[in-house]
Structure formats: structure tokens, C-alpha cells
C-alpha positions as CSV (number, residue, x, y, z in Angstrom):
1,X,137.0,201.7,119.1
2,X,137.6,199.2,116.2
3,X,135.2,196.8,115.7
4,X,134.7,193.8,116.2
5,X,136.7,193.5,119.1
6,X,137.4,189.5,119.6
7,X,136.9,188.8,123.0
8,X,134.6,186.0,124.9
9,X,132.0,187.1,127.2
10,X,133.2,187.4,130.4
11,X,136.4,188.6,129.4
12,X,135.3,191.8,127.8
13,X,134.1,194.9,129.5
14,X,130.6,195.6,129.0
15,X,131.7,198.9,126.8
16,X,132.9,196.9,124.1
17,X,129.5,195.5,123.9
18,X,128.4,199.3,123.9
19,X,130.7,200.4,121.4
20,X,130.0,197.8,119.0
21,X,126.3,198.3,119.0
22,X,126.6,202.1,118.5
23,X,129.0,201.9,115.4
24,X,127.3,198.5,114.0
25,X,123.7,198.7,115.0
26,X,123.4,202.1,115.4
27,X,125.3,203.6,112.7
28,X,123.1,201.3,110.5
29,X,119.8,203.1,111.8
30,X,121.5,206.5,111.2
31,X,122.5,205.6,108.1
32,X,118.8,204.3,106.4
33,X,116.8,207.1,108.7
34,X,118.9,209.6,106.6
35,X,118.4,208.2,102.9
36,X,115.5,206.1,102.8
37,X,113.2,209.7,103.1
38,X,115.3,210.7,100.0
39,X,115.0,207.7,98.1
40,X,111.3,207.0,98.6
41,X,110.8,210.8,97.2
42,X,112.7,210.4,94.5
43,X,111.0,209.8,91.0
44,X,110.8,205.8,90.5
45,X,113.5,203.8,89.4
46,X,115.5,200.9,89.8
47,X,116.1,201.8,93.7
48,X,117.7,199.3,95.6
49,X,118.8,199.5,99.4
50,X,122.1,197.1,100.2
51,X,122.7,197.4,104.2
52,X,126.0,195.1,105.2
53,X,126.2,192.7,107.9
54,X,128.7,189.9,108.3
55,X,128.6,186.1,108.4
56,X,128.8,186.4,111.8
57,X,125.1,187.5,111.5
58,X,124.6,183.9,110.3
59,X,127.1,181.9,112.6
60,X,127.7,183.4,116.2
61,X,131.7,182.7,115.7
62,X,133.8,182.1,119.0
63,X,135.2,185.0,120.6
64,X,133.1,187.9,118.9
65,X,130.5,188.0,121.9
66,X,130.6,191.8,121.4
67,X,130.6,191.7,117.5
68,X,128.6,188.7,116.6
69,X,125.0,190.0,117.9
70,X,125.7,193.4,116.6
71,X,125.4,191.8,113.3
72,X,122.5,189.9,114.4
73,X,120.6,193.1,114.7
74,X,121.4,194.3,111.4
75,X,120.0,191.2,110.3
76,X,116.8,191.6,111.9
77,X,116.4,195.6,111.0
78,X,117.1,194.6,107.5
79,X,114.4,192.2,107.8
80,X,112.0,194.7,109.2
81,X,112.7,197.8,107.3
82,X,112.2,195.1,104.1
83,X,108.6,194.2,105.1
84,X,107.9,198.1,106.3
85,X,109.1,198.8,102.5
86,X,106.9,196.0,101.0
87,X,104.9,197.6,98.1
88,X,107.3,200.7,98.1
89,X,109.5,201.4,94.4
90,X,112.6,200.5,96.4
91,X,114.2,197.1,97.3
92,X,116.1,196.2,100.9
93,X,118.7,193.9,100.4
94,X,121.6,192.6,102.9
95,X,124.9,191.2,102.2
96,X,127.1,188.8,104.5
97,X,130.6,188.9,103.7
98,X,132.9,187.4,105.3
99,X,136.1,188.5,107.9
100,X,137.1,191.7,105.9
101,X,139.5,194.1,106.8
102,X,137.9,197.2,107.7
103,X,139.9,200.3,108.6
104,X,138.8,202.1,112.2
């Protein structure tokens, strides 16, 4: 499924809700769980996490009801992981581009 999907609320089937959370939420918690245990191993250095979100994270844009608080959740997990990390050799960043063109 490509994502986002544009769509308002009662016009999309609750999968697309589904799918977005698995491959923007979800794939987002995969995604740290598997290198953050690798980079807070590793010998100290300049280590920086960057996790990407969307402006949508920062403006719930009409017609992305299943996209729009996918991105919301990133926000907030980027948020927690950076206060878990506090005092850790490794920084948690989070980005907000805009509409980009993402293949899928």
C-alpha cells in the first residue's frame, strides 16, 4: 500500500488507517529497535539518530486522515526515545519535510 493515502475520514476504509501505521509508525519502531543497540555499543563518537516525519506531523492537512496521525506518532516516539536517550553519547533528532515524492 503507498502511503499516505489522501482520503477524509469516513471515506477511507479503516485498512488504510492500518496500513499506514504499520509502514509509518511501525516501520519507524523496527527501524530504531534494530540500530539504537548498535549504536549505544559502539565506541563514543559524534552519534546522531535523524528519524523522518513530515509536516503533516506539525499540521493535520485535509484529506490525509490516514497519513496525518501516523506522522503524529513519529513525532511523539521521537520525543520519547530523545528523553529515554538523555545522558546517552548519541543524539535523537527529527526532521519535517514537506510533500515529497516517495516511491512504494
Amino acid at each position: 500500500v503507498r502511503s499516505p493515502q489522501p482520503g477524509y475520514l469516513l471515506e477511507q476504509d479503516a485498512s488504510a488507517f492500518s496500513a499506514s501505521m504499520a509502514t509509518n509508525y511501525m516501520g519507524t519502531v523496527h527501524a530504531l529497535k534494530a540500530a539504537l543497540p548498535a549504536m549505544l555499543g559502539a565506541p563514543p563518537a559524534d552519534r546522531r539518530v535523524v528519524i523522518v516525519s513530515s509536516a503533516a506531523a506539525c499540521i493535520g492537512f485535509l484529506g490525509y486522515a490516514s497519513y496525518a496521525p501516523t506522522k503524529f506518532a513519529v513525532r511523539a516516539l521521537a520525543d520519547v526515545v530523545r528523553n529515554e536517550l538523555a545522558g546517552a553519547p548519541l543524539t535523537v533528532h527529527i526532521a519535517y519535510p514537506p510533500d515529497t515524492d516517495t516511491p512504494g
